[in-house]
TORKELO-869853 format. One record per residue: residue number from 1; chain; x, z, y of N, C-alpha, C in turn. Coordinates in steps of 0.001 Angstrom, whole numbers, plus 524288, in hexadecimal, padded with zeros to 5 digits. Layout:
N
n:chain:n_x:n_z:n_y:ca_x:ca_z:ca_y:c_x:c_z:c_y
NUM:A:X:Z:Y:X:Z:Y:X:Z:Y
...
//
This chain:
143
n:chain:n_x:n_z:n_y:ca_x:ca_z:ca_y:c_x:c_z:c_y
1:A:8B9CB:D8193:57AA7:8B92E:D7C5E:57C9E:8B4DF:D7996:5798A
2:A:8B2AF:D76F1:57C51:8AC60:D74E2:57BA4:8ACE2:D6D29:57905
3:A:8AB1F:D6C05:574E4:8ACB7:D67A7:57151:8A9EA:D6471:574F6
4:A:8AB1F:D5FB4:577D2:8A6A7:D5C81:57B79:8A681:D57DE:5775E
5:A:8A343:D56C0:57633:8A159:D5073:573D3:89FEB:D4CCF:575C9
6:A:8A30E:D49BD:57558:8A2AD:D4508:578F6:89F29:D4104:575CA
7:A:89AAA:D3E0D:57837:89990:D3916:57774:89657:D37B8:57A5D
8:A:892B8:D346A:5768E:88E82:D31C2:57AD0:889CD:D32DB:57B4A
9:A:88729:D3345:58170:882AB:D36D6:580B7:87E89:D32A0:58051
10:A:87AAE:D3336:57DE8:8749D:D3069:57C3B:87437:D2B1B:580C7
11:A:874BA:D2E2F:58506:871BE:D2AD3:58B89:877BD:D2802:58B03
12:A:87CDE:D2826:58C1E:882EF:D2461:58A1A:8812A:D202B:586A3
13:A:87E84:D2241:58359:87E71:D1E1B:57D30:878EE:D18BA:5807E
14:A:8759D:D1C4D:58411:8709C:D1A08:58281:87342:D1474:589A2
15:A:875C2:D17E1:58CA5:877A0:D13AF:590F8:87A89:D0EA2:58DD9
16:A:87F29:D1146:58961:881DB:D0CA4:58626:87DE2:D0874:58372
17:A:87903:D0A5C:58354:876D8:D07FE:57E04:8746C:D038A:58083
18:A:86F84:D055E:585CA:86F31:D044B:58AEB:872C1:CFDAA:58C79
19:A:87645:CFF40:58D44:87ADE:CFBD7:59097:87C00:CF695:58C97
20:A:87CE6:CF88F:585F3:87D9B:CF40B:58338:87A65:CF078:58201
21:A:87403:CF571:5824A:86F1E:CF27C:58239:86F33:CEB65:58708
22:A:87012:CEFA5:58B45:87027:CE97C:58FA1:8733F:CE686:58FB2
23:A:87879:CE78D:58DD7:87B96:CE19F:58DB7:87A1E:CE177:5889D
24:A:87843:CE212:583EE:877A4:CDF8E:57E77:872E5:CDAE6:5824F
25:A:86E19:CDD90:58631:86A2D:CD91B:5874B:86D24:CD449:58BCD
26:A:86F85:CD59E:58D7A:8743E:CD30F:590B5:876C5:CCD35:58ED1
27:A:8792A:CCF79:589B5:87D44:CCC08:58775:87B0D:CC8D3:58205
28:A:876CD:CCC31:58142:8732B:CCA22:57BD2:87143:CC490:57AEB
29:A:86FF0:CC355:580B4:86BA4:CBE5F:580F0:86FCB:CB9B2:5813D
30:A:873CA:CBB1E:584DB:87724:CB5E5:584A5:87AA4:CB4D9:58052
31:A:87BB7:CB9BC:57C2F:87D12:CB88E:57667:879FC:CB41F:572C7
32:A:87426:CB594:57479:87077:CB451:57062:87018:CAFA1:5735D
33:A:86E58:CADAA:57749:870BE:CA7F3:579B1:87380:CA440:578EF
34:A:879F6:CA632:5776F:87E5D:CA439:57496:87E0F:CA295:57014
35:A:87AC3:CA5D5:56CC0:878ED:CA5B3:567E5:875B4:CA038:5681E
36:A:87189:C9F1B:56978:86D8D:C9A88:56A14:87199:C9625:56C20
37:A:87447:C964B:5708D:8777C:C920E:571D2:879E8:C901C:56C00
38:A:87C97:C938F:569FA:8802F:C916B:56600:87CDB:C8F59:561F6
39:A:877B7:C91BD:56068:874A5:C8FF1:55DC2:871C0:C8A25:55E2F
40:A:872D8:C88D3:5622D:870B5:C84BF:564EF:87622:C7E39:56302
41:A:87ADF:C821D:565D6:87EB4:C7DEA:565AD:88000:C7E0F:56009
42:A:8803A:C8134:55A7D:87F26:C802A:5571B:87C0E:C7C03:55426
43:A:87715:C7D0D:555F6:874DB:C78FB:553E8:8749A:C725E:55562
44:A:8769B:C7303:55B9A:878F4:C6D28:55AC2:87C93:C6C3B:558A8
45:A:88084:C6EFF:558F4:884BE:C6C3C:554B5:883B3:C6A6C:55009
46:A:87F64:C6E67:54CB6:87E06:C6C41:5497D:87B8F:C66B1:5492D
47:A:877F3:C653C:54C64:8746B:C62B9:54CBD:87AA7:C5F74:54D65
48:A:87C5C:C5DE9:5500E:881D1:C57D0:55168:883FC:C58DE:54C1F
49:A:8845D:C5AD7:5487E:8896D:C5B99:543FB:885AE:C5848:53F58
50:A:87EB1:C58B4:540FF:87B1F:C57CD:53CB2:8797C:C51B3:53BBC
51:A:87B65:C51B9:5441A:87AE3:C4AB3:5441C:87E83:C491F:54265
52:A:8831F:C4B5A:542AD:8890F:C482A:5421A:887CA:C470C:53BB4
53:A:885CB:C4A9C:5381F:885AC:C49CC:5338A:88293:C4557:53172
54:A:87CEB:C4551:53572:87A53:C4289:5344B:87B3A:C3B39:53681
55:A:87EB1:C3C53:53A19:8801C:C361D:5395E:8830D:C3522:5350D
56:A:8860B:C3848:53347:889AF:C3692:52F3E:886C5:C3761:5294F
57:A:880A4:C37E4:52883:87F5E:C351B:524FB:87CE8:C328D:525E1
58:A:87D19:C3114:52A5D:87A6A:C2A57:52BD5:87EC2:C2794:52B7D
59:A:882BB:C287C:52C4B:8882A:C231D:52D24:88793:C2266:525E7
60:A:8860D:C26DD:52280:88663:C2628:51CE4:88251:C23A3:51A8A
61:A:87DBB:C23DF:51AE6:878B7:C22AA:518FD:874F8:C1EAF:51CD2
62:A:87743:C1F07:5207C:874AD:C1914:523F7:87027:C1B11:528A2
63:A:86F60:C1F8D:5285A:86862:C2169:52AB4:867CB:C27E7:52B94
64:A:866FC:C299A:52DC9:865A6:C2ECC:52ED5:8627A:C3013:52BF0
65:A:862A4:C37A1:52959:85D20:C3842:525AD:8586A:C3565:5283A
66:A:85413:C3707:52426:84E83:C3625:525A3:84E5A:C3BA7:527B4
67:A:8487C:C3B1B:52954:8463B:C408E:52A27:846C4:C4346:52543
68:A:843FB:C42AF:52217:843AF:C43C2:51D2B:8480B:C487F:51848
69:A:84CA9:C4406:519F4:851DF:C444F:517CD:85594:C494E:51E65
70:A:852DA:C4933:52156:854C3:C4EEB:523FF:85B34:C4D57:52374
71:A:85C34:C5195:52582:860FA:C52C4:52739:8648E:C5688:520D7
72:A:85F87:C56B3:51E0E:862B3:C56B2:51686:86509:C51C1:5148F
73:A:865C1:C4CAA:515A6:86844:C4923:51569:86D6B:C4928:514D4
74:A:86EE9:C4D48:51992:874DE:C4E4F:51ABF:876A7:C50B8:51441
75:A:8734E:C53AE:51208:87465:C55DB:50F52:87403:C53D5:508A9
76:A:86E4D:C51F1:5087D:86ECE:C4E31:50491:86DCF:C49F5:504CA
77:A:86F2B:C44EB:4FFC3:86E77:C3FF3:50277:8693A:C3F80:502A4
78:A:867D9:C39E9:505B1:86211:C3881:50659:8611E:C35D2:50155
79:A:85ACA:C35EC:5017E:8592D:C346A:4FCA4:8583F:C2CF9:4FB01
80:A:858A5:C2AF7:4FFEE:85A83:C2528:4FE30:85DB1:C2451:4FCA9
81:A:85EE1:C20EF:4F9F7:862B3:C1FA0:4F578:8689E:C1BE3:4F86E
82:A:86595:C19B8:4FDC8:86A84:C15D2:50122:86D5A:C1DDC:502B9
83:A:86ADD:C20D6:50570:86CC2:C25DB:5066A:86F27:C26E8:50481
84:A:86DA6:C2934:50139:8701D:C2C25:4FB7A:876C7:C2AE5:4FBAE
85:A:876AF:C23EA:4F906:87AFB:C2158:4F7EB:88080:C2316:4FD44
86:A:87BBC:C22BB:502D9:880A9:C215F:50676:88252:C27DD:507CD
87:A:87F1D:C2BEF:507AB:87EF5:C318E:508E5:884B0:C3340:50769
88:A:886E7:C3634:50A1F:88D6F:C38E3:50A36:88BC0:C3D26:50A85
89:A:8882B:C405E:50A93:887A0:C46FF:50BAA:88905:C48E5:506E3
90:A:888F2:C4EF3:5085C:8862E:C50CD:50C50:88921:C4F14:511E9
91:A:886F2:C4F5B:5153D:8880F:C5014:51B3B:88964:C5512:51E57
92:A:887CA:C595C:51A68:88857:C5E81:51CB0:88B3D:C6225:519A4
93:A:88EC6:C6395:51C63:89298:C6694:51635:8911C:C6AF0:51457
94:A:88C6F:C6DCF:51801:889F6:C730A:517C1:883E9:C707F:51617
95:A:87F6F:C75C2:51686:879B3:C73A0:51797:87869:C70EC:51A75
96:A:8753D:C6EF1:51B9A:87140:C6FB9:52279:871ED:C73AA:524C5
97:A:8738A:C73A1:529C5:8745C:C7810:52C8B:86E3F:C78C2:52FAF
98:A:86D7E:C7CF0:53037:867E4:C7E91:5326D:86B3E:C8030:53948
99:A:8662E:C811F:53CFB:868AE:C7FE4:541D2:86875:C856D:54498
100:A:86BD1:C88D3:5477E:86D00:C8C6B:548C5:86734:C913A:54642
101:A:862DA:C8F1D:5492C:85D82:C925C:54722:85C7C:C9134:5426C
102:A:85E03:C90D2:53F7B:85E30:C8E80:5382D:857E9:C8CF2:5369B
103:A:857EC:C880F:53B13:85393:C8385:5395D:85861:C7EAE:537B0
104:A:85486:C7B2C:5349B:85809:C76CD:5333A:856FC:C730C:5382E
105:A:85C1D:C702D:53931:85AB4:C6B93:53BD0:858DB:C6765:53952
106:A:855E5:C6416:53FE3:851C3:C60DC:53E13:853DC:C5CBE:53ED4
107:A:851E9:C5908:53C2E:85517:C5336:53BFD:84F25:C4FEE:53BB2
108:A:84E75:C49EC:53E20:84A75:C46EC:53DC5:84E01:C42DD:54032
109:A:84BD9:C3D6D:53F17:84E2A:C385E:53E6C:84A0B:C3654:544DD
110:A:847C1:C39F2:546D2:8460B:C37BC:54CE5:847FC:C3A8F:54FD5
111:A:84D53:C3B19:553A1:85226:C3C35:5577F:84F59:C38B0:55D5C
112:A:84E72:C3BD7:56054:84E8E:C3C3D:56570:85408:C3948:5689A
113:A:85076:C373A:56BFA:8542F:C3446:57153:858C6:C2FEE:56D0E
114:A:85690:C2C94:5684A:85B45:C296C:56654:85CC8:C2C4E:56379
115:A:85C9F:C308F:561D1:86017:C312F:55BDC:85BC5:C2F66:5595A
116:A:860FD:C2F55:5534B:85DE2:C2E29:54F13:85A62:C3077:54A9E
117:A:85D6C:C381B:54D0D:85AB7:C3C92:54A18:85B12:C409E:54DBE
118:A:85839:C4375:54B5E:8564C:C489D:54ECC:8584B:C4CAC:54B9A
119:A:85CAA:C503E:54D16:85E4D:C5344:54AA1:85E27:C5776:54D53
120:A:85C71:C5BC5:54CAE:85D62:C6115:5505F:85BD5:C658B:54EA3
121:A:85B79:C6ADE:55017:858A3:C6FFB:55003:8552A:C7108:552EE
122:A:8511B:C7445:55194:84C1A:C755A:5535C:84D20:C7ADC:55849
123:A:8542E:C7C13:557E0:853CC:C8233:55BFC:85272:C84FE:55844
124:A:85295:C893A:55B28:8512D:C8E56:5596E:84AFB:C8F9C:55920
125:A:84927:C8E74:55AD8:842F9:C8E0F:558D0:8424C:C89A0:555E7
126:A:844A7:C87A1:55267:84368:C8544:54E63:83F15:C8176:54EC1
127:A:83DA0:C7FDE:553E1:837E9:C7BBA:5555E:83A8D:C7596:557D3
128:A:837B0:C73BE:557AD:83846:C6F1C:55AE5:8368C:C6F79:56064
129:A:83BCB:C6EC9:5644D:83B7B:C6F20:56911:83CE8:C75BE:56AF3
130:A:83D11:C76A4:57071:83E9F:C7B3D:57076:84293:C7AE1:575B6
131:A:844A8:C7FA3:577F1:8482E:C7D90:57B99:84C53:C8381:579F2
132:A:84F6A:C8392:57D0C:8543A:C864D:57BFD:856F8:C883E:577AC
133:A:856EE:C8CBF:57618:856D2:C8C56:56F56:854C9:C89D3:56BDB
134:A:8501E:C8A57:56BCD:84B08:C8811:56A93:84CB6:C81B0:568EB
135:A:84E97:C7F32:56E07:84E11:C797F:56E59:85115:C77F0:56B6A
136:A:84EC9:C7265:567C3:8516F:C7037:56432:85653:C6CC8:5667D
137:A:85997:C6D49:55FCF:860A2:C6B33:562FD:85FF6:C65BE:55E5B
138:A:86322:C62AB:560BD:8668F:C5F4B:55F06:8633C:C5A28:55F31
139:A:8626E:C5674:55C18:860CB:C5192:55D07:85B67:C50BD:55DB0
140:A:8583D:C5200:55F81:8514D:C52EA:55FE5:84F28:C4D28:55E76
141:A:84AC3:C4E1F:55AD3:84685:C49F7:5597A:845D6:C486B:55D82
142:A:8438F:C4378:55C7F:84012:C3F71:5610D:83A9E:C4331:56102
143:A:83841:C4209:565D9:833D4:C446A:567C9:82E63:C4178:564E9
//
């Protein structure tokens, strides 16, 4: 009696390999999609958690940073002396958080449509302006 060996022949392996190849291109793109969405709704949250902070060292110190004094304020006090005195920080119990694409967010004291600051991320291309990924989130400068 004759030993038969069973497995898999070359052209088996190369149809399997084949088949996972097209659903890996199938199922790949709308993973990596999901990925950017969340990256996206990430960084607004951040951006609302940064204002929430930042009114509440205005209810403390009277005034929103300068340009100058950035969004490190939260972190240390300002260098006027009325500041200083009224400052309760830090404001942030961690660092600065950097924004999903690990650029820092931008902060400026000229806010679009009536705000009073412009707080947001630059996207994933890291530029000013941009649309889908790309396009900047959260409170946009005046034009």
């Amino acid at each position: 009696m004759r030993n038969k060996q069973h497995g898999f022949t070359l052209l088996e392996m190369l149809v399997v390999l084949v088949i996972i190849g097209l659903l890996a291109g199938l199922v790949g793109p709308r993973i990596f999609g999901n990925v950017d969405k969340a990256k996206i709704q990430t960084a607004d949250i951040q951006i609302k958690q940064l204002k929430g902070t930042l009114q509440a060292l205005r209810l403390d110190i009277g005034r929103l940073p300068t340009n100058e004094e950035g969004l490190s304020v939260l972190q240390t006090p300002p260098n006027d002396e009325v500041g200083k005195k009224l400052w309760k920080g830090p404001y942030l119990e961690e660092s600065m958080p950097l924004d999903p694409w690990n650029n820092p967010y931008q902060y400026s004291t000229s806010g679009a449509n009536g705000q009073a600051f412009a707080l947001y991320s630059l996207g994933a291309d890291g530029q000013l302006g941009g649309s889908d990924n790309n396009a900047d989130i959260g409170y946009l400068p005046a034009q």
